[in-house]
DRENFI-207007 format. One line per field, with one value per atom (N, C-alpha, C): residue number from 1; atom name; x, y, z; residue in three letters. Coordinates in steps of 0.2 Angstrom, whole numbers, m for minus. Each point is the difference from the previous one (the first is absolute). Example, Ala and Ser with C-alpha at 12.3 -4.5 7.8 and 13.67 -1.06 7.14 Angstrom:
// DRENFI-207007
num	(1,1,1,2,2,2)
atomo	(N,CA,C,N,CA,C)
px	(66,m4,4,m2,4,m4)
py	(m28,6,6,5,6,5)
pz	(39,0,0,m4,1,3)
residuo	(ALA,ALA,ALA,SER,SER,SER)
***
This chain:
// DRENFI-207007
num	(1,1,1,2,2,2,3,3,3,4,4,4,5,5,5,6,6,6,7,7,7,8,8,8,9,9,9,10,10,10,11,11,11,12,12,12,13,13,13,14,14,14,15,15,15,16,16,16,17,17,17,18,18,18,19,19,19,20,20,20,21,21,21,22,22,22,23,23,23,24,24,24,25,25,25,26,26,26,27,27,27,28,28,28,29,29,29,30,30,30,31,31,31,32,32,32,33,33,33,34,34,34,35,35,35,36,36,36,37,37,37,38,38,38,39,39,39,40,40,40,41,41,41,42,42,42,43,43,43,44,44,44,45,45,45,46,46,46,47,47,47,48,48,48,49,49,49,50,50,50,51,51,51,52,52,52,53,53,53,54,54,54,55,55,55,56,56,56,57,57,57,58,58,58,59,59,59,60,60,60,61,61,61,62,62,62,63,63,63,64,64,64,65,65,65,66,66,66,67,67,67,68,68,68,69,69,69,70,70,70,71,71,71,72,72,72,73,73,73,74,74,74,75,75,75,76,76,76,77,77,77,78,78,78,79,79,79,80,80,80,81,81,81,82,82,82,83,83,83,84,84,84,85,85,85,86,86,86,87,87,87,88,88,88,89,89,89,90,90,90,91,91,91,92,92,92,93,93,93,94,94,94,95,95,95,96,96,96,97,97,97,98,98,98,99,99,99,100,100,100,101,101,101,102,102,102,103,103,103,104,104,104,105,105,105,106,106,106,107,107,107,108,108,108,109,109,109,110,110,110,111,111,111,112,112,112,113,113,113,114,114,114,115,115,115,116,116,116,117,117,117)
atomo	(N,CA,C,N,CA,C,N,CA,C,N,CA,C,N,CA,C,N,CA,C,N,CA,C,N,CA,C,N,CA,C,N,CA,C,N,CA,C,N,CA,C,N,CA,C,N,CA,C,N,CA,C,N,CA,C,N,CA,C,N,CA,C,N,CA,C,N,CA,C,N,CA,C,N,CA,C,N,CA,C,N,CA,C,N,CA,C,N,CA,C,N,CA,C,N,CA,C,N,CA,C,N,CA,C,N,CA,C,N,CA,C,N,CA,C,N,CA,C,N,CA,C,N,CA,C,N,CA,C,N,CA,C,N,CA,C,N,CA,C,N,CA,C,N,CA,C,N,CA,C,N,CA,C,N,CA,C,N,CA,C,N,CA,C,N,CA,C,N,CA,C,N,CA,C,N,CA,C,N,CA,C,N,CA,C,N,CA,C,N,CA,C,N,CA,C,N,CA,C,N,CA,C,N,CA,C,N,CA,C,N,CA,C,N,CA,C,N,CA,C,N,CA,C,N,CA,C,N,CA,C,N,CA,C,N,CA,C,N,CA,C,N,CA,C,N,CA,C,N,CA,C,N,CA,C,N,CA,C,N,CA,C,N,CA,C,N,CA,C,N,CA,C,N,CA,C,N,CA,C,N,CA,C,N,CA,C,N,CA,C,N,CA,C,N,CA,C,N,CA,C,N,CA,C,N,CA,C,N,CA,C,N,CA,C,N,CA,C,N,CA,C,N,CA,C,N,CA,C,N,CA,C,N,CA,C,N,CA,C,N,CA,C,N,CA,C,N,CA,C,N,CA,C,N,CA,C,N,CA,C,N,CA,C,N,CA,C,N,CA,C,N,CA,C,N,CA,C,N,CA,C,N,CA,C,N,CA,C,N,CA,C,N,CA,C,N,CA,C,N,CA,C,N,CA,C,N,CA,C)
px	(m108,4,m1,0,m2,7,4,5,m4,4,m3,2,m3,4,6,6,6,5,m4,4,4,8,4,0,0,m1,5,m4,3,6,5,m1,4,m4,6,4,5,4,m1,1,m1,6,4,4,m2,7,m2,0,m3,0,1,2,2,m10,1,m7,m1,m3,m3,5,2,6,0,7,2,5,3,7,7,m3,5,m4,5,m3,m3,m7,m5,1,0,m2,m4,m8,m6,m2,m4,m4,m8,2,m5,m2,m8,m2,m5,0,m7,m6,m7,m6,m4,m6,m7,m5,m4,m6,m9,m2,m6,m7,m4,m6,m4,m5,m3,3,6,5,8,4,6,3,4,5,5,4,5,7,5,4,5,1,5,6,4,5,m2,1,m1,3,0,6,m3,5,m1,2,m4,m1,1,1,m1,m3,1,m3,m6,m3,m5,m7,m5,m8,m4,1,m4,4,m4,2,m4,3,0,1,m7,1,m3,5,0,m10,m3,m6,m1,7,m4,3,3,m1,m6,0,m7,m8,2,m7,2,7,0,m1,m2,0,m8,m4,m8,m1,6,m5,m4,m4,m7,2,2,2,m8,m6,m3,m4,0,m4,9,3,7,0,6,m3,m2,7,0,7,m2,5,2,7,5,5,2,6,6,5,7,5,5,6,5,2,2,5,6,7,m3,m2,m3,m5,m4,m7,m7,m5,m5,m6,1,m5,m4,m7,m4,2,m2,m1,m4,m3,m6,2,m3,2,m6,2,m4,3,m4,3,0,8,2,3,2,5,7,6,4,7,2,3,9,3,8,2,4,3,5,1,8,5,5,6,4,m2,2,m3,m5,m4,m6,m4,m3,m8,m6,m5,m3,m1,m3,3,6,3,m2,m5,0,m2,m1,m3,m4,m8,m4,m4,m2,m4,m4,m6,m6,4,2,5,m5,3,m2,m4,m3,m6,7,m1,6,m1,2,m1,2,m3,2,m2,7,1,m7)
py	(192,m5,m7,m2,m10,m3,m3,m4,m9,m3,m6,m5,m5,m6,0,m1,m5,6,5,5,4,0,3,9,2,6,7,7,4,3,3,4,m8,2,m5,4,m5,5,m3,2,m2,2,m5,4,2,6,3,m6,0,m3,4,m5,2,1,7,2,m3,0,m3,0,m1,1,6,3,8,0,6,1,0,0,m1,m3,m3,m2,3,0,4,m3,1,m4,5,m5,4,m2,m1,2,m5,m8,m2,m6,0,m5,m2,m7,m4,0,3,1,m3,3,m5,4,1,5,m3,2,m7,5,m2,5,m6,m2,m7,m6,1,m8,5,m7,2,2,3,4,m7,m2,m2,3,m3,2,5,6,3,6,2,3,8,4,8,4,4,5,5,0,4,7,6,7,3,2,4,7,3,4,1,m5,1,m1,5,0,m5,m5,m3,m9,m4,m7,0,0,m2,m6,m5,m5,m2,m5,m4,0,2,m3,m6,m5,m9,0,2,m3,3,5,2,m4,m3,m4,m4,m4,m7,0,4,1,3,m1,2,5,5,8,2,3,4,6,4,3,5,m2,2,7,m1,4,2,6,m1,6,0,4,9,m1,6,0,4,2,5,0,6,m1,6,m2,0,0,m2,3,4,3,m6,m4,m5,m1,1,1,4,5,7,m3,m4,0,2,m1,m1,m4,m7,m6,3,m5,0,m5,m3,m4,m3,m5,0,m2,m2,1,m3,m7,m6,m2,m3,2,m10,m3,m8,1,m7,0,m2,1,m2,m5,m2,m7,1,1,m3,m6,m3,m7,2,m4,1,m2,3,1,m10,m3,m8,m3,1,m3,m5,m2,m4,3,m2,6,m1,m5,2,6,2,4,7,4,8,2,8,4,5,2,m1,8,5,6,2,4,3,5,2,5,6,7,4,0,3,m1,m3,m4,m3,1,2,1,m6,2,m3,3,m1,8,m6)
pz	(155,m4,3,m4,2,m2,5,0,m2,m4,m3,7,2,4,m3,6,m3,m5,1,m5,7,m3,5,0,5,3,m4,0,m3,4,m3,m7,m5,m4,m8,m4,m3,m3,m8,m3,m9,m3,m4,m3,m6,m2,m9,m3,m5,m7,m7,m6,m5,m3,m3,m3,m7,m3,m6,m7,m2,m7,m1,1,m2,m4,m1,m4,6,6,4,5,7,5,5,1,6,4,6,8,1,5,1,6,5,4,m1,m1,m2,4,4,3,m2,1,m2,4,m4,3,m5,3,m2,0,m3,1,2,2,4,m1,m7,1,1,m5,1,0,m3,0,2,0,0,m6,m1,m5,0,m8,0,3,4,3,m5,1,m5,5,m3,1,1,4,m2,2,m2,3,2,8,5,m1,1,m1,4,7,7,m3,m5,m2,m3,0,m6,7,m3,3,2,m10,m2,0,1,m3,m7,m3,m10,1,m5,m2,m6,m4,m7,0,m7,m2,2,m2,m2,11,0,9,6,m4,4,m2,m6,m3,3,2,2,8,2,8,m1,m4,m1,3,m1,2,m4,4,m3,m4,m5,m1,m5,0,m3,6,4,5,4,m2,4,6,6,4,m4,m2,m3,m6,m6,m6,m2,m1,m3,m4,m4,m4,5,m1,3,m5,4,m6,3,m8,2,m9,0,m5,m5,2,m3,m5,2,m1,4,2,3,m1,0,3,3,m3,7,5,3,7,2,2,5,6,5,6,5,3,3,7,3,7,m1,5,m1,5,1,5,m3,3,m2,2,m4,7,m3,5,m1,4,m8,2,4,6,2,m3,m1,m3,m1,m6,m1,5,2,3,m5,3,m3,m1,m3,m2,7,6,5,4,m2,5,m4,4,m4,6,m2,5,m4,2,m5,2,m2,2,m6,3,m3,m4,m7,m3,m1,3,m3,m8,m4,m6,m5,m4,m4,m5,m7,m4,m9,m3,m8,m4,m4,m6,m5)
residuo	(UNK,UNK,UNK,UNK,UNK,UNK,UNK,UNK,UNK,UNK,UNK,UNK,UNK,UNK,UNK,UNK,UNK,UNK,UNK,UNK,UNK,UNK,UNK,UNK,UNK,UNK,UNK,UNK,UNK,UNK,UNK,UNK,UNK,UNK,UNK,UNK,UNK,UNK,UNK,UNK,UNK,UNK,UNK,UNK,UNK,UNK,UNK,UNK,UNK,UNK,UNK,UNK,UNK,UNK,UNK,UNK,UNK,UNK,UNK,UNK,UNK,UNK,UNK,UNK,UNK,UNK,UNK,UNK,UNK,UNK,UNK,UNK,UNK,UNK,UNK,UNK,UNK,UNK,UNK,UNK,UNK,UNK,UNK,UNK,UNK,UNK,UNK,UNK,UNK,UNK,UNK,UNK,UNK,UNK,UNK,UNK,UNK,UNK,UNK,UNK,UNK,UNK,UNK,UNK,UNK,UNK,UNK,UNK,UNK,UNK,UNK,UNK,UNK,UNK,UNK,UNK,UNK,UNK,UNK,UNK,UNK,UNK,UNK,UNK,UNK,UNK,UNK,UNK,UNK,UNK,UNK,UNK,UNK,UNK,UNK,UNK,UNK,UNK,UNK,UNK,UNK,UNK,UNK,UNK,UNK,UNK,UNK,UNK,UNK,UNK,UNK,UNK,UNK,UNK,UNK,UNK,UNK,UNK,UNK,UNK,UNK,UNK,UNK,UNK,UNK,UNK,UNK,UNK,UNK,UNK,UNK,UNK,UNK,UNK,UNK,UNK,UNK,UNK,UNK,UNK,UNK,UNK,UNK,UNK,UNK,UNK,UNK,UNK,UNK,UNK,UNK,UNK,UNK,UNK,UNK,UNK,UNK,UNK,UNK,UNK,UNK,UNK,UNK,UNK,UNK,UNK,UNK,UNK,UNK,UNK,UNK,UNK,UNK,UNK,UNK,UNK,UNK,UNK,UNK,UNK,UNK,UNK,UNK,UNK,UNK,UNK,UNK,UNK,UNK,UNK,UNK,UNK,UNK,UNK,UNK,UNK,UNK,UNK,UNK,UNK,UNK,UNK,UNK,UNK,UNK,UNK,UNK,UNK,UNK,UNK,UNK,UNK,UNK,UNK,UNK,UNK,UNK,UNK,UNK,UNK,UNK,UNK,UNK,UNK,UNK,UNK,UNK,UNK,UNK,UNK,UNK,UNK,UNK,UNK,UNK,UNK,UNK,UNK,UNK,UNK,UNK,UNK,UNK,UNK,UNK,UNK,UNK,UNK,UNK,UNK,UNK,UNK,UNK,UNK,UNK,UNK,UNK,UNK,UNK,UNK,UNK,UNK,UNK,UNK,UNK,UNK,UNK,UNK,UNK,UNK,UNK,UNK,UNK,UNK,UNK,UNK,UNK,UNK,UNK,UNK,UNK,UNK,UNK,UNK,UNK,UNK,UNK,UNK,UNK,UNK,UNK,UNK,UNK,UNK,UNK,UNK,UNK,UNK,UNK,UNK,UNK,UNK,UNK,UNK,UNK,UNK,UNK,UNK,UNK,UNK,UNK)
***
């Protein structure tokens, strides 16, 4: 893991956040990241898993961070709200912003293979 200059030391804490428009109020588990294939990704919100294998990501954020997605490492479906997607699966790096910090402040790692539905 790559600590950015001037970025203060771990661990961070993130508070919940209100999730996207519901019929009642979610509080989630959501930090700003960046995904870095050929270019940088625009900065977005995501929500944090501790359970999940995979990092899933948005088609247009993975195109906007220029992954390669035609040659991927490897591809599968996924049982995901009682369906089954395929997946592709690309290897990037990935970067979290520090908590209200500013966009020099991240801390950045090689992500296990990353995906987009």
């Amino acid at each position: 893991m790559d600590l950015a200059p001037g970025t203060p030391g771990l661990p961070w804490r993130y508070p919940y956040q209100k999730d996207a428009p519901r019929q009642r109020e979610v509080l989630r588990p959501l930090v700003s990241i960046r995904l870095l294939g050929r270019d940088i990704s625009t900065g977005v919100l995501a929500l944090v898993d501790s359970g999940s294998e995979h990092i899933l990501a948005a088609p247009w954020l993975v195109a906007d961070a220029k992954v390669e997605l035609d040659h991927p490492r490897y591809e599968t479906d996924l049982g995901i709200g009682g369906g089954t997607p395929a997946f592709k699966f690309a290897d990037l790096r990935l970067r979290l912003q520090y908590p209200g910090g500013q966009d020099s402040q991240f801390i950045e790692w090689e992500a296990d293979p990353t995906s987009a539905a």
